[in-house]
ZADO-1210 file (C-alpha; in nm, 4 decimals, padded with zeros to 6 digits):
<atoms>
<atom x="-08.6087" y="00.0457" z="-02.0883" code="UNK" pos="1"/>
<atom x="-08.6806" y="-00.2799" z="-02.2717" code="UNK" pos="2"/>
<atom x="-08.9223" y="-00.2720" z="-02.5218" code="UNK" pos="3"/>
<atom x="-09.2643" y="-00.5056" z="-02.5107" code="UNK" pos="4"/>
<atom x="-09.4659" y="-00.6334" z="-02.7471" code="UNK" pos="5"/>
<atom x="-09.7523" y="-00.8747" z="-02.8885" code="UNK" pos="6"/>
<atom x="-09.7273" y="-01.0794" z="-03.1703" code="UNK" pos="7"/>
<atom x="-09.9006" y="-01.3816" z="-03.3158" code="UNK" pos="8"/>
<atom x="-09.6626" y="-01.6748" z="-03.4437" code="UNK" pos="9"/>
<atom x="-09.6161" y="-02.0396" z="-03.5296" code="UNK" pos="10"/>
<atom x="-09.3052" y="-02.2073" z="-03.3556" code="UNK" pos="11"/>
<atom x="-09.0830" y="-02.3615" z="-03.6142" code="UNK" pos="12"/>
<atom x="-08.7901" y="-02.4807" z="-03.4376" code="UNK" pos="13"/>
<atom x="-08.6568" y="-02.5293" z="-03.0698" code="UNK" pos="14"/>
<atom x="-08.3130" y="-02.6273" z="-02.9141" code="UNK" pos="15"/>
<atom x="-08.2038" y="-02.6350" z="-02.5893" code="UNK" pos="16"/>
<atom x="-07.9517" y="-02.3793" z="-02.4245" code="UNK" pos="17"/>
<atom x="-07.7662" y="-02.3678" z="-02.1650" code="UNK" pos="18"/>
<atom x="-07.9221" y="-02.5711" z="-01.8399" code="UNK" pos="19"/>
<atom x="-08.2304" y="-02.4194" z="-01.8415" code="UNK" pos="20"/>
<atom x="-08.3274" y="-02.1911" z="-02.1766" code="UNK" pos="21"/>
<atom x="-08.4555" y="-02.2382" z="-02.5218" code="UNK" pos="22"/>
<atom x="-08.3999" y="-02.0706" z="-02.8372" code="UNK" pos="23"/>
<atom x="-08.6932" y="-02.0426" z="-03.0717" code="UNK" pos="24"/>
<atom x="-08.7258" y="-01.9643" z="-03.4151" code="UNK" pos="25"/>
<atom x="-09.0785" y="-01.8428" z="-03.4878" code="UNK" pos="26"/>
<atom x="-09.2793" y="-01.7206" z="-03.7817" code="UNK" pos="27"/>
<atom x="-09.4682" y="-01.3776" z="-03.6755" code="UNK" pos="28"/>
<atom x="-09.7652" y="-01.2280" z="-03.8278" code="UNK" pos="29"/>
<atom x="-09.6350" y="-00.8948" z="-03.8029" code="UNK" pos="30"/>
<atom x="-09.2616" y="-00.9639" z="-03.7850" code="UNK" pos="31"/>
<atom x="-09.1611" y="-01.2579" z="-04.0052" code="UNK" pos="32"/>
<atom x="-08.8941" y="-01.4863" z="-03.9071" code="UNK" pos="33"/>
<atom x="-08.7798" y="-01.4039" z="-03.5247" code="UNK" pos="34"/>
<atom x="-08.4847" y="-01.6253" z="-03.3441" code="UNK" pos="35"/>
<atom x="-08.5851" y="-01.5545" z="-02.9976" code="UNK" pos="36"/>
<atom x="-08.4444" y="-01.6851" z="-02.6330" code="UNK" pos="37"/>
<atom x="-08.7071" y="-01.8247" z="-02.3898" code="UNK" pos="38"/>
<atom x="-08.5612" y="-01.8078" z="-02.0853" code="UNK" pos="39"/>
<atom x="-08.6292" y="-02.0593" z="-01.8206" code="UNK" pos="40"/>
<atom x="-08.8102" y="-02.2847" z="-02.0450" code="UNK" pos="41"/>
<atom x="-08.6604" y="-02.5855" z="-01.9532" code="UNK" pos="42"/>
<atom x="-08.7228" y="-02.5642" z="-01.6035" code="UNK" pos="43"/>
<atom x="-08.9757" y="-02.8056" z="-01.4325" code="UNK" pos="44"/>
<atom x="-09.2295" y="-02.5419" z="-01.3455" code="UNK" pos="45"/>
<atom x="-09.1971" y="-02.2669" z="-01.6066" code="UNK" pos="46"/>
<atom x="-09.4787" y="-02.1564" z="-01.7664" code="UNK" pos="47"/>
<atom x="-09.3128" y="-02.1573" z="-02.0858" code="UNK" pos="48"/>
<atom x="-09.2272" y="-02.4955" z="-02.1146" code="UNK" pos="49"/>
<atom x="-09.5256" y="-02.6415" z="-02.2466" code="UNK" pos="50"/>
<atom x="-09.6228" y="-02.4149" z="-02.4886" code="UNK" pos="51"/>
<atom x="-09.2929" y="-02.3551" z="-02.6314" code="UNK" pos="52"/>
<atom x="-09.3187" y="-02.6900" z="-02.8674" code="UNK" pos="53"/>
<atom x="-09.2609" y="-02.7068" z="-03.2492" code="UNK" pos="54"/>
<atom x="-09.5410" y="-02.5900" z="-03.5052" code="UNK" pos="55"/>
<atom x="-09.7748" y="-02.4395" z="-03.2037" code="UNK" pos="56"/>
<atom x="-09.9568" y="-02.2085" z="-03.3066" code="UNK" pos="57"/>
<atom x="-09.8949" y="-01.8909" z="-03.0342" code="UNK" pos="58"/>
<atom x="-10.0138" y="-01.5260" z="-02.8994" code="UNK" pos="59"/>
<atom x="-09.6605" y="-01.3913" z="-02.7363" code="UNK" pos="60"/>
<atom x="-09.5561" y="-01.1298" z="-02.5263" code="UNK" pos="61"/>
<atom x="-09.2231" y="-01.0373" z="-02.6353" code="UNK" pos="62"/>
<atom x="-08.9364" y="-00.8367" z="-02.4913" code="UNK" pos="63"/>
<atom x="-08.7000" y="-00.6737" z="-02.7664" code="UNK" pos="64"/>
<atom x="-08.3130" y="-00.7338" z="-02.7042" code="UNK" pos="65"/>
<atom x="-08.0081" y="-00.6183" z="-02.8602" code="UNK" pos="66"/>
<atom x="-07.8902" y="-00.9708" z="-02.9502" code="UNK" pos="67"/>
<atom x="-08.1679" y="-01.1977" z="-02.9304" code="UNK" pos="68"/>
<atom x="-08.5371" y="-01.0877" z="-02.7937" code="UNK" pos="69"/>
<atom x="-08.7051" y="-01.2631" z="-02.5262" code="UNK" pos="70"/>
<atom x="-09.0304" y="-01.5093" z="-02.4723" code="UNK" pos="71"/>
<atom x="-09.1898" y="-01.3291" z="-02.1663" code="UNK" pos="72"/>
<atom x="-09.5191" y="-01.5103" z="-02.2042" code="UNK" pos="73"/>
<atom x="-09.7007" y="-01.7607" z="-02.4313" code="UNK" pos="74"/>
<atom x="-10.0808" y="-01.8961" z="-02.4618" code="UNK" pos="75"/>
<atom x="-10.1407" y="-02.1707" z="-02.7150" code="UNK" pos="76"/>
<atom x="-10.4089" y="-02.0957" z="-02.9805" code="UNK" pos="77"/>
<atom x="-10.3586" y="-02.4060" z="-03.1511" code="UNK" pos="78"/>
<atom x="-10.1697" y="-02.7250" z="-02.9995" code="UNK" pos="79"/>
<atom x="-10.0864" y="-02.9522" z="-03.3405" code="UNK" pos="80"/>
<atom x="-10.0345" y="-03.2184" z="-03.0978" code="UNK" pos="81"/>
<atom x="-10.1503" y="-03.4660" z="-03.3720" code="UNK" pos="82"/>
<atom x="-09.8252" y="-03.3521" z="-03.5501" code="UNK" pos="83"/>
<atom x="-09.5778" y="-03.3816" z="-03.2836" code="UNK" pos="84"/>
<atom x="-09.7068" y="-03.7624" z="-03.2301" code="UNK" pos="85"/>
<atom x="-09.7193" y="-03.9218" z="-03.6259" code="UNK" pos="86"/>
<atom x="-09.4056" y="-03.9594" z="-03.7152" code="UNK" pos="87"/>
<atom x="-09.5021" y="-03.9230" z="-04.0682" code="UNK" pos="88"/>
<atom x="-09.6450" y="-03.5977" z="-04.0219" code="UNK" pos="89"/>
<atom x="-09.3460" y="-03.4768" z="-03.7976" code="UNK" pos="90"/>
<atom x="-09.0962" y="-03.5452" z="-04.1255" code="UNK" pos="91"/>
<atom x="-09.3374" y="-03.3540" z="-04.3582" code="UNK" pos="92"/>
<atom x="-09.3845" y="-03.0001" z="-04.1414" code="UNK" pos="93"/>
<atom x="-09.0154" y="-03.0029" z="-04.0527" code="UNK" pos="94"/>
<atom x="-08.9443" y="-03.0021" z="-04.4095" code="UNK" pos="95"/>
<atom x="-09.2437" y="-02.7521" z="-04.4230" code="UNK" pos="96"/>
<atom x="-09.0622" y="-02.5353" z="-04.1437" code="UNK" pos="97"/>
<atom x="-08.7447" y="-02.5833" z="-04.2585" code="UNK" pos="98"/>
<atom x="-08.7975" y="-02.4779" z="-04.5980" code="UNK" pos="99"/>
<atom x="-09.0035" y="-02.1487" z="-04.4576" code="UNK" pos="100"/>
<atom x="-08.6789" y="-02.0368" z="-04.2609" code="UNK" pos="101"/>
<atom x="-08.4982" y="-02.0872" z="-04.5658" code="UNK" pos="102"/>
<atom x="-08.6522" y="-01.8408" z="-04.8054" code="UNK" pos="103"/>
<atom x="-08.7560" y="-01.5882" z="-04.5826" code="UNK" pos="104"/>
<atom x="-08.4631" y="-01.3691" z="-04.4262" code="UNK" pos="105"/>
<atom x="-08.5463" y="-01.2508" z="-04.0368" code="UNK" pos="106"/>
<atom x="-08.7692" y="-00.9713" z="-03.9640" code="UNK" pos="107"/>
<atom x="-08.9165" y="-00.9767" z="-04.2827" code="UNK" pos="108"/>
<atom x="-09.3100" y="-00.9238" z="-04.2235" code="UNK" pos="109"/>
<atom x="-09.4780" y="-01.1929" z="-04.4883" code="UNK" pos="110"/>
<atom x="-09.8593" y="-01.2056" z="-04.3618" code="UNK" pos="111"/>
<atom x="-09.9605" y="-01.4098" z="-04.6833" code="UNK" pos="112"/>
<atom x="-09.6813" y="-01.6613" z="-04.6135" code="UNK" pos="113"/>
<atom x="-09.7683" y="-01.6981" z="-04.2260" code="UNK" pos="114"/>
<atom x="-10.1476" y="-01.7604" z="-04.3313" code="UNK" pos="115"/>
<atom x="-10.0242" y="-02.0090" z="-04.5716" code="UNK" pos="116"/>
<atom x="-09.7682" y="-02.1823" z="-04.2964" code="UNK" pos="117"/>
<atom x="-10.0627" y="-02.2123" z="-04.0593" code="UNK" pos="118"/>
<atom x="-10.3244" y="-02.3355" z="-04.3366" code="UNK" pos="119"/>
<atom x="-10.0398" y="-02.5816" z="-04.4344" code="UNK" pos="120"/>
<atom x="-10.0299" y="-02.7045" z="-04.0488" code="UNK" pos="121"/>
<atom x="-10.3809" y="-02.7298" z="-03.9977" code="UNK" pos="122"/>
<atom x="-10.4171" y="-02.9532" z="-04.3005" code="UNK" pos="123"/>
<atom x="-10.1134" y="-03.1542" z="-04.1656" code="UNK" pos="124"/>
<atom x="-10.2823" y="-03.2544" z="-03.9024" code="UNK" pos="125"/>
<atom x="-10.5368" y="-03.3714" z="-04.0321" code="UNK" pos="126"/>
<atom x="-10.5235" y="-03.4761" z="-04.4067" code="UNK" pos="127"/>
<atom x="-10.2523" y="-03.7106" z="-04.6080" code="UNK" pos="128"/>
<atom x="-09.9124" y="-03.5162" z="-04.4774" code="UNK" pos="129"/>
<atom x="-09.7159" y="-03.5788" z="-04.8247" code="UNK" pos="130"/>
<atom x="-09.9816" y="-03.4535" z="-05.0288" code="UNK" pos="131"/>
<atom x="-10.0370" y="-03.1190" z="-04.7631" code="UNK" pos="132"/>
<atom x="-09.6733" y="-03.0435" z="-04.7965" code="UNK" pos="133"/>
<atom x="-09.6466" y="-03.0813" z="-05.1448" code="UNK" pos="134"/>
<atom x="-09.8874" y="-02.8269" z="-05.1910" code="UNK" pos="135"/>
<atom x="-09.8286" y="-02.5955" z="-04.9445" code="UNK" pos="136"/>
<atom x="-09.4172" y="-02.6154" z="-05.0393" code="UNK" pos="137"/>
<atom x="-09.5035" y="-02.5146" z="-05.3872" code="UNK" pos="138"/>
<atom x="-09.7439" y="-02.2665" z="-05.2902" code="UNK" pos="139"/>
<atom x="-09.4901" y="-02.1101" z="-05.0317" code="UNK" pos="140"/>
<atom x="-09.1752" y="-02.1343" z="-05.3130" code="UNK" pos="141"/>
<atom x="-09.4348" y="-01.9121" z="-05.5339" code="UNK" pos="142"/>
<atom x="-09.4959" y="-01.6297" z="-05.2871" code="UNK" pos="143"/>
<atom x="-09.1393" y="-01.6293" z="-05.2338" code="UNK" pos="144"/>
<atom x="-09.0667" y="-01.5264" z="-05.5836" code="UNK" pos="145"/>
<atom x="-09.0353" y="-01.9068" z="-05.7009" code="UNK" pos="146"/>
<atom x="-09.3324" y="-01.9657" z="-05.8909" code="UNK" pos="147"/>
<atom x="-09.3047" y="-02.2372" z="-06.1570" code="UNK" pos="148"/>
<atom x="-09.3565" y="-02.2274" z="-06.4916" code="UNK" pos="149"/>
<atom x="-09.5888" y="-02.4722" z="-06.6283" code="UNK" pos="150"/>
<atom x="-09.7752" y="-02.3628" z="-06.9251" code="UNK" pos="151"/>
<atom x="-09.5388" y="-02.2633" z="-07.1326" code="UNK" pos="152"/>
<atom x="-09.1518" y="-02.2492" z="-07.1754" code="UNK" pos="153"/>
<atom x="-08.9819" y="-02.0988" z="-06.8899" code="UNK" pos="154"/>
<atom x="-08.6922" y="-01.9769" z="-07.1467" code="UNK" pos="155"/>
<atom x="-08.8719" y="-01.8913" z="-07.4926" code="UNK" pos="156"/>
<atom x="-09.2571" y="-01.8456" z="-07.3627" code="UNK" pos="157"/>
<atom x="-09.3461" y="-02.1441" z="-07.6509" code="UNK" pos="158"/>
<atom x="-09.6268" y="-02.3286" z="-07.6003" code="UNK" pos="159"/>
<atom x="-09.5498" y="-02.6998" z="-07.4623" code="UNK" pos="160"/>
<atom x="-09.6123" y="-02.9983" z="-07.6918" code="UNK" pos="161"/>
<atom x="-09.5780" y="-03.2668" z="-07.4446" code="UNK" pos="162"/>
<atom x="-09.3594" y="-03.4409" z="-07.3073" code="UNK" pos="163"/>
<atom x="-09.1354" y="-03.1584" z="-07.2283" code="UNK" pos="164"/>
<atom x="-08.8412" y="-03.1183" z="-06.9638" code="UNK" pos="165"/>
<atom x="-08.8520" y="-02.9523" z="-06.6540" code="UNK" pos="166"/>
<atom x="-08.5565" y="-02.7304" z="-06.6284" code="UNK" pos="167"/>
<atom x="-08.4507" y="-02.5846" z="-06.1588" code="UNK" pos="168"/>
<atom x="-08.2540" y="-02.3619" z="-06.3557" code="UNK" pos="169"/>
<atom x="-08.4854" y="-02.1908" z="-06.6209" code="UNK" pos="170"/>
<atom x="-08.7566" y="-02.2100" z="-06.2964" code="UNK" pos="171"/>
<atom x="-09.0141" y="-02.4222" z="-06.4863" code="UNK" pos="172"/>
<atom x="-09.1234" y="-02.6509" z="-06.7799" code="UNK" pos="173"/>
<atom x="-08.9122" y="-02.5802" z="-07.1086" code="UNK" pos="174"/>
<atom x="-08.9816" y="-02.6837" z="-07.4594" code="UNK" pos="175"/>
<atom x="-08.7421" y="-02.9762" z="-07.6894" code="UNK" pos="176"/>
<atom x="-08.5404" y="-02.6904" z="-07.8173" code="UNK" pos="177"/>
<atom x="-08.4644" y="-02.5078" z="-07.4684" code="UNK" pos="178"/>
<atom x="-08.3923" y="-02.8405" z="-07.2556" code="UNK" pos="179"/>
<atom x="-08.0737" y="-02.9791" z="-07.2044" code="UNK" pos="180"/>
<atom x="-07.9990" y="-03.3846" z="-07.1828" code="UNK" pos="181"/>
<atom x="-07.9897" y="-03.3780" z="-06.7746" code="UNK" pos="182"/>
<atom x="-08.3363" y="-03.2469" z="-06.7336" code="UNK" pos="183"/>
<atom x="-08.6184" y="-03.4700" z="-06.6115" code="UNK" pos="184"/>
<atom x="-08.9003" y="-03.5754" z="-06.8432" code="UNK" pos="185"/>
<atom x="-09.2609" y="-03.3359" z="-06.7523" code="UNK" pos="186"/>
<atom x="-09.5794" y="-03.4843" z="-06.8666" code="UNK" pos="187"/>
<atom x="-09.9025" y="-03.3614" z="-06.9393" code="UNK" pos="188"/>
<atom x="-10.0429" y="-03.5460" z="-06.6645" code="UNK" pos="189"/>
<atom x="-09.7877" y="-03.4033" z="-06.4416" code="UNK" pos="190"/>
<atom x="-09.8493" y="-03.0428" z="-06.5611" code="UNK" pos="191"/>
<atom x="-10.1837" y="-03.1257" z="-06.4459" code="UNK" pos="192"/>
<atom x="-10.1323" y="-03.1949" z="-06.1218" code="UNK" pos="193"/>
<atom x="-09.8585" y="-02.9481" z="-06.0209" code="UNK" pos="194"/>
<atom x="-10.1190" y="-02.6742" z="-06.1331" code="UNK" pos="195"/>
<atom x="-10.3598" y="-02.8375" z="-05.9344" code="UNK" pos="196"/>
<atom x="-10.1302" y="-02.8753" z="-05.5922" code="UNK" pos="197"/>
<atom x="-10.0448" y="-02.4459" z="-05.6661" code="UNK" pos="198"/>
<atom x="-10.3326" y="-02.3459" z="-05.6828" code="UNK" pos="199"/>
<atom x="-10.5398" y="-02.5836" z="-05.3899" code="UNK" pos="200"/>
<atom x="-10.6973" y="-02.3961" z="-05.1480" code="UNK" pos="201"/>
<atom x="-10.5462" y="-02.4752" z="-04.8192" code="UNK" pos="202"/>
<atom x="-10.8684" y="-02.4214" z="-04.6168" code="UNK" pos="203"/>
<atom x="-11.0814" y="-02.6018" z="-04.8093" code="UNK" pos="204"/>
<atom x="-10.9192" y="-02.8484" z="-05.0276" code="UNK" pos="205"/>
<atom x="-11.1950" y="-03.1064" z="-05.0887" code="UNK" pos="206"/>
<atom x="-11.1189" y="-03.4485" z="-05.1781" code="UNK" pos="207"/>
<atom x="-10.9121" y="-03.5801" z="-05.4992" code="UNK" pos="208"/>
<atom x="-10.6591" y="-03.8685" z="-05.5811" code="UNK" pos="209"/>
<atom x="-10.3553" y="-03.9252" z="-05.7569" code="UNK" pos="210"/>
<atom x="-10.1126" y="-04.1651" z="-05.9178" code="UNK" pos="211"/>
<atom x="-09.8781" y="-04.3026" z="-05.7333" code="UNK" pos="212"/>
<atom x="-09.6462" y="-04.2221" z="-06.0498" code="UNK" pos="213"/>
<atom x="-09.7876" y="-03.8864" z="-06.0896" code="UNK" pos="214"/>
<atom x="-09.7295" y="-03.8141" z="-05.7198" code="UNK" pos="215"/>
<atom x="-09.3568" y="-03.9183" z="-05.7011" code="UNK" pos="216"/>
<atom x="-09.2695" y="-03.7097" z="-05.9880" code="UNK" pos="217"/>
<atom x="-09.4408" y="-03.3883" z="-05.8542" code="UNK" pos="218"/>
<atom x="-09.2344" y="-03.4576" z="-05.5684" code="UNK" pos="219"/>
<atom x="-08.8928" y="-03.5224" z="-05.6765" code="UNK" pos="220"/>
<atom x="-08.9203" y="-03.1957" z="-05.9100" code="UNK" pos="221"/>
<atom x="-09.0167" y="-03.0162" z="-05.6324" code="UNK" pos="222"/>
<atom x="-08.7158" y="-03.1214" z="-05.4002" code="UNK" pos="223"/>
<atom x="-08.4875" y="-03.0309" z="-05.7195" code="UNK" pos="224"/>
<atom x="-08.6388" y="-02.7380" z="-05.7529" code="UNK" pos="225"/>
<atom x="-08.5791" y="-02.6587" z="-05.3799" code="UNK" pos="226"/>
<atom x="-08.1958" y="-02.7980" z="-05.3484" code="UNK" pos="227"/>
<atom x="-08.1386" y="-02.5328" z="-05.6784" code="UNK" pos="228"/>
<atom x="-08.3346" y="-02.2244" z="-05.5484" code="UNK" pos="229"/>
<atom x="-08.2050" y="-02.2607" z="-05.1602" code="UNK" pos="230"/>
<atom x="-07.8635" y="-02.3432" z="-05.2837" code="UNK" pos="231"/>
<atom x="-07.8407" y="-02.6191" z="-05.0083" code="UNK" pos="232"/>
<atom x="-07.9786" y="-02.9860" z="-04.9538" code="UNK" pos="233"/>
<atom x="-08.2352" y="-02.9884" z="-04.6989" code="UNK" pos="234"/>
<atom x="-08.1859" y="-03.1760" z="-04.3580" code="UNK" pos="235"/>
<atom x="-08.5655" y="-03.2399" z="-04.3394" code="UNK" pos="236"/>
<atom x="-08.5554" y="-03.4306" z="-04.6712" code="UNK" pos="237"/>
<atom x="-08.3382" y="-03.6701" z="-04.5495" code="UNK" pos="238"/>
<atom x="-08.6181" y="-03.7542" z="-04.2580" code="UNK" pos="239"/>
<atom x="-08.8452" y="-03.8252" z="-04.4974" code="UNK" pos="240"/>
<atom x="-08.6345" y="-04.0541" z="-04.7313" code="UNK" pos="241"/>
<atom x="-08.5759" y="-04.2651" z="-04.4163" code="UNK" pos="242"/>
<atom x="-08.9816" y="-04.2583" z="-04.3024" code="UNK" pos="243"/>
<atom x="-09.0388" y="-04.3810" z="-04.6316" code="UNK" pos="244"/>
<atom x="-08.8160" y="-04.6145" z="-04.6605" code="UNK" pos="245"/>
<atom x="-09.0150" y="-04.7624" z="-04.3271" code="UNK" pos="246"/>
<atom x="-09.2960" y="-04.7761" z="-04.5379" code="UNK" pos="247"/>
</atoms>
């Protein structure tokens, strides 16, 4: 007999299969990453077609398989619609999503970094999308085991005297004597601000502003830091070079 259950879940990705299914990837609450088949879902009048969209927020009832399990039923908590139609903020949560699926492993229950996906969503939709995912990419990389080192030297523990370098390799900021040539530059002012996007609360995060400078550096170190921790370049980030470029 197959095996049902609840779960609660944002949808990260979708792709059609077949003539009339979908395949999901989702991000459980009590399940981590799950790749599941929603069968039907692409018919006219199934029930699952309209709920099964990317970054909705979900309650599921589940079916477990021995390849795949299956979307029996869906009811939308939260829609993200606002999302879906900004292009802008479509580039920045599929980078979001993409880069979630990419440190977690499947069935891997991470409760702190669902809360943090959905907190990164809801301020998506609502706040500037490049500084929401910069924050809650950084803030995801940390629970993941990738937190960044920026108050001292990631390879001797000195204390900084900046500038310094900023080192994907040593995981942080590094002092003269531990940096190599290749490194990028890390200022004080940018020290500043990557503490400040690690440790903003999601829920609330008030109001600030930034250099434009300050802004694009946090950034690029961040997608460095990314490409050398995943291993892999990021399809997302290649959206977002060409949004920008719009710009």
């Amino acid at each position: 007999m197959a095996v049902e259950y609840q779960t609660e879940a944002i949808l990260l990705a979708a792709r059609d299969w077949s003539v009339a299914d979908r395949v999901v990837t989702l991000f459980s609450r009590e399940y981590g990453i799950i790749r599941a088949m929603a069968y039907g879902a692409r018919k006219p009048k199934s029930k699952l077609g309209g709920g099964l969209q990317p970054f909705t927020h979900l309650s599921l009832a589940m079916t477990a398989g021995k390849g795949m399990d299956a979307v029996k039923q869906c009811e939308v908590q939260t829609s993200f619609r606002e999302i879906r139609e900004d292009l802008t903020k479509l580039a920045y949560a599929n980078f979001i999503a993409e880069l979630a699926t990419g440190l977690w492993p499947e069935r891997q229950p991470e409760a702190a970094a669902y809360d943090t996906l959905l907190a990164v969503f809801r301020l998506l939709a609502v706040r500037n999308p490049r500084i929401s995912a910069l924050a809650g990419a950084w803030q995801l990389l940390a629970l993941a085991g990738f937190q960044p080192e920026y108050e001292r030297c990631a390879q001797c523990g000195k204390k900084l005297i900046f500038p310094v370098s900023f080192s994907f390799a040593a995981g942080g900021s590094t002092c003269a004597e531990c940096s190599l040539a290749n490194d990028p530059v890390f200022h004080q002012a940018d020290q500043k601000f990557l503490e400040q996007v690690c440790t903003l609360d999601l829920d609330n995060p008030g109001q600030f502003a930034v250099n434009a400078r300050i802004l694009v550096n946090i950034e690029t170190l961040l997608y460095g830091f990314v490409r050398h921790q995943l291993e892999r370049p990021l399809k997302s980030l290649e959206f977002i070079n060409r949004i920008n470029s719009l710009e």
